[in-house]
ROGU-119379 format. One record per atom (N, C-alpha, C, O, CB): residue number from 0; residue in one letter; atom name; x, y, z. Coordinates in steps of 0.05 Angstrom, whole numbers. Glycine has a CB too. Example, Ala and Ser with C-alpha at 12.3 -4.5 7.8 and 13.67 -1.06 7.14 Angstrom:
# residues 2
(0, A, N, (264, -114, 156));
(0, A, CA, (246, -90, 156));
(0, A, C, (264, -66, 156));
(0, A, O, (285, -66, 169));
(0, A, CB, (226, -89, 181));
(1, S, N, (257, -45, 142));
(1, S, CA, (273, -21, 143));
(1, S, C, (258, 1, 157));
(1, S, O, (268, 23, 161));
(1, S, CB, (282, -12, 114));
# end
This chain:
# residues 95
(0, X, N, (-2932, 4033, -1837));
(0, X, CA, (-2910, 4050, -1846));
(0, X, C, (-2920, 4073, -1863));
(0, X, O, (-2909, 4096, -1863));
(0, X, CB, (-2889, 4034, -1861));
(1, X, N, (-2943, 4065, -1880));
(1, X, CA, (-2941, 4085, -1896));
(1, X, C, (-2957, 4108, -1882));
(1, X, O, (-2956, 4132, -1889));
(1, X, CB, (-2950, 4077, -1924));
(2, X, N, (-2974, 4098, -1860));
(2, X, CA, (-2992, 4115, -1842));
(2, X, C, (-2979, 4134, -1833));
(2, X, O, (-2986, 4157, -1837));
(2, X, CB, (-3005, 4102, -1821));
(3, X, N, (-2954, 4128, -1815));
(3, X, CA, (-2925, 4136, -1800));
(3, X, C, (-2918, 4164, -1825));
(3, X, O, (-2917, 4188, -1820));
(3, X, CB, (-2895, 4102, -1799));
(4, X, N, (-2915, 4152, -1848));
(4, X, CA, (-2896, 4170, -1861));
(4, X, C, (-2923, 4195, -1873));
(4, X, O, (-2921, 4220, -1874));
(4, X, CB, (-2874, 4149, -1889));
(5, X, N, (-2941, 4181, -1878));
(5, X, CA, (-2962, 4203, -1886));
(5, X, C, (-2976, 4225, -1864));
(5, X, O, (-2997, 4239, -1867));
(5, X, CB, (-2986, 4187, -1898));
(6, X, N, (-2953, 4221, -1837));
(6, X, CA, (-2959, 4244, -1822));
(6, X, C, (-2940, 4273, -1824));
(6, X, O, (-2943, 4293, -1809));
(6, X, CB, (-2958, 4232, -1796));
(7, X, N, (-2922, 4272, -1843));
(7, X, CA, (-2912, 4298, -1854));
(7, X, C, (-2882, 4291, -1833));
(7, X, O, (-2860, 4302, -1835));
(7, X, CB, (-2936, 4333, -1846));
(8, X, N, (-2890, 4269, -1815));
(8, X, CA, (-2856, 4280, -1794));
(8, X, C, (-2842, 4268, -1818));
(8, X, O, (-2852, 4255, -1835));
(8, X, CB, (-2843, 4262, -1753));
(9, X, N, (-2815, 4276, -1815));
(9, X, CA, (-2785, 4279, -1827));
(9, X, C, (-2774, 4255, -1811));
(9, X, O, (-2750, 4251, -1813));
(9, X, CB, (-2766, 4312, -1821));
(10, X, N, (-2787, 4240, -1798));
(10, X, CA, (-2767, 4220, -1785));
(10, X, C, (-2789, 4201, -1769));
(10, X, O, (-2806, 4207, -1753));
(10, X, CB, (-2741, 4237, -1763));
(11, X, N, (-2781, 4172, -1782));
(11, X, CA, (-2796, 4155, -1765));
(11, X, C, (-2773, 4129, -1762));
(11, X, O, (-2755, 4121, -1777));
(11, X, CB, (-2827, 4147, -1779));
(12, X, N, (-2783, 4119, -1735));
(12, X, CA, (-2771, 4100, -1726));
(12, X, C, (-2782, 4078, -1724));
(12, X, O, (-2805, 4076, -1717));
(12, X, CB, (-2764, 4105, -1709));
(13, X, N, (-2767, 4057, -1729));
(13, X, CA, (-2769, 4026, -1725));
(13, X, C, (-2757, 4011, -1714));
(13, X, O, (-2733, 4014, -1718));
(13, X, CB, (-2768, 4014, -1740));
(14, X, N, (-2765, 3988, -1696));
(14, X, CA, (-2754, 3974, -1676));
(14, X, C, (-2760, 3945, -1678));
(14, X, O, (-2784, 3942, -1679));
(14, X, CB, (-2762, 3983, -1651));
(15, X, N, (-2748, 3926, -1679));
(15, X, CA, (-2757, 3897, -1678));
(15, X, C, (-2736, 3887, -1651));
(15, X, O, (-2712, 3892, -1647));
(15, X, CB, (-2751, 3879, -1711));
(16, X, N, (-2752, 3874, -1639));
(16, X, CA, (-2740, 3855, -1617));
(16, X, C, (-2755, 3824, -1620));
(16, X, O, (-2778, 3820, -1628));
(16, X, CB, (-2745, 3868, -1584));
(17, X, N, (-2739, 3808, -1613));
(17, X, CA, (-2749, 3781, -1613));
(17, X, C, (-2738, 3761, -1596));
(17, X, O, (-2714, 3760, -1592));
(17, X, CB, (-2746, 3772, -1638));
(18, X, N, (-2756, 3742, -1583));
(18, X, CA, (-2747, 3722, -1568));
(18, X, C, (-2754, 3702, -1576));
(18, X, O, (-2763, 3701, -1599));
(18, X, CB, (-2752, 3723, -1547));
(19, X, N, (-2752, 3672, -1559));
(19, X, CA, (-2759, 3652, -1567));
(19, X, C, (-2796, 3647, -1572));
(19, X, O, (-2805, 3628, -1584));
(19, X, CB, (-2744, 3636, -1548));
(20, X, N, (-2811, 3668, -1562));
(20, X, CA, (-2843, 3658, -1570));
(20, X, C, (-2855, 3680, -1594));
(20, X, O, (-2873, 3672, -1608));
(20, X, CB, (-2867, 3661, -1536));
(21, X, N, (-2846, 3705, -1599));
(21, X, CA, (-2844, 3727, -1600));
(21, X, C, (-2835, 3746, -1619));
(21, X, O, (-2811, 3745, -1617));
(21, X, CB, (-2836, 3729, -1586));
(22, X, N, (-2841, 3764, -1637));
(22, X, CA, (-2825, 3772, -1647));
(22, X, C, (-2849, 3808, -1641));
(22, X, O, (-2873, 3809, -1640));
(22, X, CB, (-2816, 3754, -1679));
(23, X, N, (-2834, 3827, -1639));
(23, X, CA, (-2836, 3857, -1632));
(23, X, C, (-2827, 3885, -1646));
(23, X, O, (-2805, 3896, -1644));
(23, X, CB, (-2824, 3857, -1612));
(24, X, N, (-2849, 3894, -1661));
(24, X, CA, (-2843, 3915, -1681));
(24, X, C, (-2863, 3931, -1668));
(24, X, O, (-2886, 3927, -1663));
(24, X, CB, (-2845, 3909, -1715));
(25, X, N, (-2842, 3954, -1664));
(25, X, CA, (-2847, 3980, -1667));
(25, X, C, (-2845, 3996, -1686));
(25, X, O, (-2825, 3993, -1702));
(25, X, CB, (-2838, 3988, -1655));
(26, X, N, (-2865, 4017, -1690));
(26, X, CA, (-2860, 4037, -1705));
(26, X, C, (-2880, 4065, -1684));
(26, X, O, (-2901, 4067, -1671));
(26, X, CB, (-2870, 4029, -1740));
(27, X, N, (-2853, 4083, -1694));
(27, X, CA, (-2865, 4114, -1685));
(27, X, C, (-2862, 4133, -1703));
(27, X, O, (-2844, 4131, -1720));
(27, X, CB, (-2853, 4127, -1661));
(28, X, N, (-2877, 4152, -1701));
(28, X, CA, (-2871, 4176, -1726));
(28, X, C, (-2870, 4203, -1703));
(28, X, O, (-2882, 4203, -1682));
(28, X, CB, (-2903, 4180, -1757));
(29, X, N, (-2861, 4215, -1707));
(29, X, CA, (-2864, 4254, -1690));
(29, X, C, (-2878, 4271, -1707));
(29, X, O, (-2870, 4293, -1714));
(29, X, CB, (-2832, 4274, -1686));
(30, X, N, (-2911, 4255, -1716));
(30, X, CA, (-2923, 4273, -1726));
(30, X, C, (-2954, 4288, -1705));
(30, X, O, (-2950, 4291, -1681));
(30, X, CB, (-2928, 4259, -1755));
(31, X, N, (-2973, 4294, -1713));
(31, X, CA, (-2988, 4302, -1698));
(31, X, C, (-3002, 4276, -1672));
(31, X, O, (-3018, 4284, -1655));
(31, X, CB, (-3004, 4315, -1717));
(32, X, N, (-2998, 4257, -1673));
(32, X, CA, (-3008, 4236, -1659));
(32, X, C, (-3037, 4228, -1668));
(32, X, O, (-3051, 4236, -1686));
(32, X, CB, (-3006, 4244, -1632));
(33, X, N, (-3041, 4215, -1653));
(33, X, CA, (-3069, 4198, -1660));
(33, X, C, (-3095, 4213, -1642));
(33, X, O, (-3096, 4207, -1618));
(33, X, CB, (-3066, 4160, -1649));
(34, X, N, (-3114, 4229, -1652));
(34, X, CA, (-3136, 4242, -1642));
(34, X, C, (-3149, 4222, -1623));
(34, X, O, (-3150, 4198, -1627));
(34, X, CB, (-3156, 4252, -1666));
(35, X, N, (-3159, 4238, -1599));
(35, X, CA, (-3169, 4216, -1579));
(35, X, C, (-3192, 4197, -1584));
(35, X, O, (-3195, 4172, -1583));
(35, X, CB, (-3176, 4229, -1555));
(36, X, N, (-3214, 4225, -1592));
(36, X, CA, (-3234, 4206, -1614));
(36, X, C, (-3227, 4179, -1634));
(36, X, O, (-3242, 4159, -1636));
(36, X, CB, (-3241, 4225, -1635));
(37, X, N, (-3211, 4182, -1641));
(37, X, CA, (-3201, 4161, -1664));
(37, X, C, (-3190, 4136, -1649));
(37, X, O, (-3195, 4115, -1661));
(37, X, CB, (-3175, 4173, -1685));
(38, X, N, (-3171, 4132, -1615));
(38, X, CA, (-3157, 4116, -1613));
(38, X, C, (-3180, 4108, -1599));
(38, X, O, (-3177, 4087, -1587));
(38, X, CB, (-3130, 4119, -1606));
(39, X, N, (-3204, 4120, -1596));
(39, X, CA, (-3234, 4103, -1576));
(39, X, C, (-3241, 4088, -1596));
(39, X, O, (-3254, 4069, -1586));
(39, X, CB, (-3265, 4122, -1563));
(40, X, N, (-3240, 4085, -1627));
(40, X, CA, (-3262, 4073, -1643));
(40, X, C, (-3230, 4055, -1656));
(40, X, O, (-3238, 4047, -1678));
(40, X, CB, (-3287, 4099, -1667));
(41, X, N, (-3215, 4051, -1654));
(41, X, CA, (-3189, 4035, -1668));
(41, X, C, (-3206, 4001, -1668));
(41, X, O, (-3221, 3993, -1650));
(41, X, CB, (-3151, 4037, -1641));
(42, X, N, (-3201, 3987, -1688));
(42, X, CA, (-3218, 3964, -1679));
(42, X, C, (-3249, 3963, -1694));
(42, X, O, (-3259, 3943, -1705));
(42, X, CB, (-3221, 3966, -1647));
(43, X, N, (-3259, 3985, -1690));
(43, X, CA, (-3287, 3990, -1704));
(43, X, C, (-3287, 3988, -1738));
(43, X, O, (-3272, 3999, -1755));
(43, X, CB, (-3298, 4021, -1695));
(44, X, N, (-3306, 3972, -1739));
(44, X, CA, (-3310, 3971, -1779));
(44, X, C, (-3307, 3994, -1787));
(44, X, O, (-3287, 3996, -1801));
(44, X, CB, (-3341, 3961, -1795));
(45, X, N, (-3325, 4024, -1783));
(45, X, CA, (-3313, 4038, -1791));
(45, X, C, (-3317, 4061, -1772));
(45, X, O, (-3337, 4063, -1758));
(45, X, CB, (-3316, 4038, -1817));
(46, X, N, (-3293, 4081, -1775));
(46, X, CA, (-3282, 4099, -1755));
(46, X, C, (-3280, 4129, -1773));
(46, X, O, (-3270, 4126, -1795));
(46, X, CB, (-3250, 4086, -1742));
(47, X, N, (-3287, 4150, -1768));
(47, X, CA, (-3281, 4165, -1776));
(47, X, C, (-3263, 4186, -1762));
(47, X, O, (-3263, 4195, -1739));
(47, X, CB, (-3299, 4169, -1784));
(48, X, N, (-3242, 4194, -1790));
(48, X, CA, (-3217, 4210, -1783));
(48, X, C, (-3217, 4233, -1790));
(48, X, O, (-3229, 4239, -1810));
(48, X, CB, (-3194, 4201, -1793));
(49, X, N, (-3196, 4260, -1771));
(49, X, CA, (-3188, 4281, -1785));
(49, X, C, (-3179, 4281, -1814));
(49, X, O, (-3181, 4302, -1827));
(49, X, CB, (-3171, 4289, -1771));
(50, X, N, (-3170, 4257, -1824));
(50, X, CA, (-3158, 4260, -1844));
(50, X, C, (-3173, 4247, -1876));
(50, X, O, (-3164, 4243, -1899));
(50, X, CB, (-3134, 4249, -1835));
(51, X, N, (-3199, 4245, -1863));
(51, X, CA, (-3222, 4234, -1868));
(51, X, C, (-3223, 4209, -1877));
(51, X, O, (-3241, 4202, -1892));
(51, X, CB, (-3234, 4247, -1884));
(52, X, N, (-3205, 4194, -1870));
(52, X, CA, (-3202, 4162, -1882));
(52, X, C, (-3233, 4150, -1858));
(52, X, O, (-3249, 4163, -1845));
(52, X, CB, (-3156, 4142, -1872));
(53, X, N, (-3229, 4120, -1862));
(53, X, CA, (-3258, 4106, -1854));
(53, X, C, (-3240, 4087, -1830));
(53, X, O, (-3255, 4077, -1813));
(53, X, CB, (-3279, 4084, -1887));
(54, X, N, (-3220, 4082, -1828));
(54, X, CA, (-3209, 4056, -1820));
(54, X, C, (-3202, 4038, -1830));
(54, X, O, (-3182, 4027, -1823));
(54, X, CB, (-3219, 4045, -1809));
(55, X, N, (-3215, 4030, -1851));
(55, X, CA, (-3214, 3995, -1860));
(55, X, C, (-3190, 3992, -1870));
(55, X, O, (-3190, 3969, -1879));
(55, X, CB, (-3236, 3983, -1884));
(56, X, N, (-3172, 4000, -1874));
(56, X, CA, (-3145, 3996, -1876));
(56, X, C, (-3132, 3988, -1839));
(56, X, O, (-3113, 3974, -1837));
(56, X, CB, (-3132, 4028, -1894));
(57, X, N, (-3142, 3997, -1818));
(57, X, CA, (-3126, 3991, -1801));
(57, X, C, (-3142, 3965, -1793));
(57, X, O, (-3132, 3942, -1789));
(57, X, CB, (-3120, 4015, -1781));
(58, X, N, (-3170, 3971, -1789));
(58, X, CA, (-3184, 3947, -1783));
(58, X, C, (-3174, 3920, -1799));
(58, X, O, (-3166, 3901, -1784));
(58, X, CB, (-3213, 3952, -1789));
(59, X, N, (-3175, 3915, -1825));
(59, X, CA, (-3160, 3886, -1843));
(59, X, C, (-3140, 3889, -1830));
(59, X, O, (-3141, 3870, -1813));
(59, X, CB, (-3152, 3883, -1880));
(60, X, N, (-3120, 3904, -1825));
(60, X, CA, (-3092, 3908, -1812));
(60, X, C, (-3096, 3890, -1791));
(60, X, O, (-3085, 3868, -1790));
(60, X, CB, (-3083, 3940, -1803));
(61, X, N, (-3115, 3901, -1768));
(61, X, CA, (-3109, 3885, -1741));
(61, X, C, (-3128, 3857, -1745));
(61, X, O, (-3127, 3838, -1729));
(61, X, CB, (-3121, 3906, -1709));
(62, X, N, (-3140, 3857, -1763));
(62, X, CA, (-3154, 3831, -1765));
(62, X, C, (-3133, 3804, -1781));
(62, X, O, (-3136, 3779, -1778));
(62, X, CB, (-3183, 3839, -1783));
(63, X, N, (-3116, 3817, -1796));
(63, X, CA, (-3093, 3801, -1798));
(63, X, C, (-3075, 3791, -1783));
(63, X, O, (-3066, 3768, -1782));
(63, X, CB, (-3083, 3808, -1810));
(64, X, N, (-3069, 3814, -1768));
(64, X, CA, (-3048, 3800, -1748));
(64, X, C, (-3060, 3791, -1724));
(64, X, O, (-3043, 3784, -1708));
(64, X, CB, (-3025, 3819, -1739));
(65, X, N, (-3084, 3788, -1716));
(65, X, CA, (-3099, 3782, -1706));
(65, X, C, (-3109, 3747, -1708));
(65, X, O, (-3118, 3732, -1690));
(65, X, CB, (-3112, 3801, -1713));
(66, X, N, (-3106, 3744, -1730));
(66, X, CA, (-3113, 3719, -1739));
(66, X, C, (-3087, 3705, -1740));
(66, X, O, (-3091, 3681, -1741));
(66, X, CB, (-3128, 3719, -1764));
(67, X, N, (-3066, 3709, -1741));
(67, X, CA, (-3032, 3709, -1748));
(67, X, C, (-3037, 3698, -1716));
(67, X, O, (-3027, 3675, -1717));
(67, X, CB, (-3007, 3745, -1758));
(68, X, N, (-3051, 3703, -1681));
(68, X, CA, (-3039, 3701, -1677));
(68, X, C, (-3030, 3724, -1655));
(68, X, O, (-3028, 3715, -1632));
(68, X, CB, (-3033, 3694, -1695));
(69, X, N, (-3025, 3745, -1658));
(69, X, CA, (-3011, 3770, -1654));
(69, X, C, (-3031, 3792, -1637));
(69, X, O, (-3052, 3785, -1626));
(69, X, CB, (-3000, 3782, -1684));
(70, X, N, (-3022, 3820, -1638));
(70, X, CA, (-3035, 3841, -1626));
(70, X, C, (-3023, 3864, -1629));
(70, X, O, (-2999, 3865, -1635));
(70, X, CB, (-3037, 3839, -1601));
(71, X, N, (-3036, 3884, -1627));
(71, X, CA, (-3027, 3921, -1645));
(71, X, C, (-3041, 3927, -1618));
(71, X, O, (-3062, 3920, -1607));
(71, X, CB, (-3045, 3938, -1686));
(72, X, N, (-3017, 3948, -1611));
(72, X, CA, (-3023, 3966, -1593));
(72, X, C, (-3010, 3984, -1620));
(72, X, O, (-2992, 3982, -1637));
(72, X, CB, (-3010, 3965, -1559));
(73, X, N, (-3041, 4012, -1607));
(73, X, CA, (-3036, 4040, -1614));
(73, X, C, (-3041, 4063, -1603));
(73, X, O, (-3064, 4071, -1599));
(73, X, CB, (-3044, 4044, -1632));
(74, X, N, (-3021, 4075, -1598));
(74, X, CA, (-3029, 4100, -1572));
(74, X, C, (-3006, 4124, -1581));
(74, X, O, (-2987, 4120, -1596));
(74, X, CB, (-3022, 4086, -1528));
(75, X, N, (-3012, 4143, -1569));
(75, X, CA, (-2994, 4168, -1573));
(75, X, C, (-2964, 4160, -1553));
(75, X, O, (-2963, 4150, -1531));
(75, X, CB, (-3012, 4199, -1561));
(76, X, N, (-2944, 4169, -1571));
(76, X, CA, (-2919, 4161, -1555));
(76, X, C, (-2922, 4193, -1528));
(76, X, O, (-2936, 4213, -1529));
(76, X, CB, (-2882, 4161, -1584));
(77, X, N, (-2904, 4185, -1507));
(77, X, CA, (-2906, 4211, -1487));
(77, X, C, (-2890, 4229, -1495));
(77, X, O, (-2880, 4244, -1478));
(77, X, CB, (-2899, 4207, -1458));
(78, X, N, (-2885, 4232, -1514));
(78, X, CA, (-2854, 4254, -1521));
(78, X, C, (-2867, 4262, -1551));
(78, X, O, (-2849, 4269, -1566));
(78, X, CB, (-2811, 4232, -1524));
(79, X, N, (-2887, 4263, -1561));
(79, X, CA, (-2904, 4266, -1583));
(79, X, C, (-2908, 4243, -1609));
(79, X, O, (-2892, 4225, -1613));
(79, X, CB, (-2895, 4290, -1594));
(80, X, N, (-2927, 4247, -1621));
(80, X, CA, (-2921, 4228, -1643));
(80, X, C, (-2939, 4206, -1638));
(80, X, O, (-2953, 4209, -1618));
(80, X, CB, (-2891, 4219, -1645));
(81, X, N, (-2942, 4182, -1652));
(81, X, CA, (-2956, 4165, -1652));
(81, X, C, (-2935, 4140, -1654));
(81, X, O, (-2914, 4141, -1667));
(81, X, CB, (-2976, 4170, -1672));
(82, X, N, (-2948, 4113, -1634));
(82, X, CA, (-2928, 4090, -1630));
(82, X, C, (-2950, 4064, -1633));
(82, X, O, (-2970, 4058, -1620));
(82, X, CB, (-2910, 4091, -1596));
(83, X, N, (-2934, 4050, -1657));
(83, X, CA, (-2959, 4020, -1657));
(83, X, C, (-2930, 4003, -1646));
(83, X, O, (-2907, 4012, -1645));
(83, X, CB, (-2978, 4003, -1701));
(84, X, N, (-2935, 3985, -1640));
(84, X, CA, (-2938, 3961, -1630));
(84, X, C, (-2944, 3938, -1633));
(84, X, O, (-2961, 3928, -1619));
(84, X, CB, (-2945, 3961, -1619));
(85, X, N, (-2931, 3923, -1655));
(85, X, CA, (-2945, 3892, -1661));
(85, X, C, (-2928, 3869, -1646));
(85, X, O, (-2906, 3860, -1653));
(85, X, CB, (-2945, 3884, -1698));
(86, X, N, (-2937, 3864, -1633));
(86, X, CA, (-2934, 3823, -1620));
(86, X, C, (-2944, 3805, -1643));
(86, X, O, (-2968, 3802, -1646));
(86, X, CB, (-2961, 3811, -1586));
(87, X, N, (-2926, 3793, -1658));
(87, X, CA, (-2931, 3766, -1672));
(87, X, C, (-2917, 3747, -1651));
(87, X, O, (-2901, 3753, -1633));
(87, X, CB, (-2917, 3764, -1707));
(88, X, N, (-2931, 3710, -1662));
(88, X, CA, (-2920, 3693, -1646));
(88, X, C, (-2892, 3689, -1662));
(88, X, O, (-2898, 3686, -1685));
(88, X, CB, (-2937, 3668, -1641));
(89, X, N, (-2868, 3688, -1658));
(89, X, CA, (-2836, 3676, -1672));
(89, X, C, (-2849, 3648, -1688));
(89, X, O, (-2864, 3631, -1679));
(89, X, CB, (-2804, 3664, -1641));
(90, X, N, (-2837, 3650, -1711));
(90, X, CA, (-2846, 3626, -1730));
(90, X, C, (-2839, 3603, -1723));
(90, X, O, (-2850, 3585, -1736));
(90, X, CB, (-2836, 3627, -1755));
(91, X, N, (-2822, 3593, -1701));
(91, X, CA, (-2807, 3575, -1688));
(91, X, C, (-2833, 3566, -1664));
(91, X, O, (-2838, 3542, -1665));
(91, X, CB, (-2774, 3590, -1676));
(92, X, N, (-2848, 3578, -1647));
(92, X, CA, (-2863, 3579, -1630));
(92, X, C, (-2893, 3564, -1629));
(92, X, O, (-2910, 3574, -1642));
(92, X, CB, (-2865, 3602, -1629));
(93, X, N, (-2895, 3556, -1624));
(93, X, CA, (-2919, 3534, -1626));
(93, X, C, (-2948, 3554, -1612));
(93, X, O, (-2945, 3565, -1590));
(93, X, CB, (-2909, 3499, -1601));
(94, X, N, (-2970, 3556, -1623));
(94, X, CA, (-2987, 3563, -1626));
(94, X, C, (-3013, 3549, -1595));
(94, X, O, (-3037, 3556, -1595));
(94, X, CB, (-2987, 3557, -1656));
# end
């Protein structure tokens, strides 16, 4: 979220859906999107950004929900902007 909002857009969105195994959060922002360079190294210890950060804030990120269990998709939405994607398992859901 705070990635989303530290892209200058004026408007970001959030989405949760959930089923019985499942639970589904989205977030998008309409800011400059995610540099292509950057969405090849997502995952990597450390990544270097236009905005000169290293990663390791997204990397612990996916290594948490990762271990939770779960999965982050991150890609440019088609209408601009940047869209993650987290799959956790529903706390009800057996592992």
């Amino acid at each position: 979220l705070n990635n989303a909002a530290d892209t200058g857009s004026q408007k970001i969105a959030l989405q949760v859906a959930w089923n019985d195994t499942q639970v589904q959060l989205k977030v998008r922002d309409w800011g400059p999107g995610i540099a292509a360079n950057v969405i090849e190294q997502i995952g990597k210890p450390i990544i270097h950004t236009d905005r000169g950060g290293l990663g390791i804030g997204l990397m612990l990120s996916l290594a948490a929900v990762e271990r939770a269990g779960g999965s982050v998709q991150l890609r440019n939405h088609p209408d601009g902007g940047a869209l993650a994607t987290l799959l956790l398992p529903h706390a009800g859901a057996s592992l």
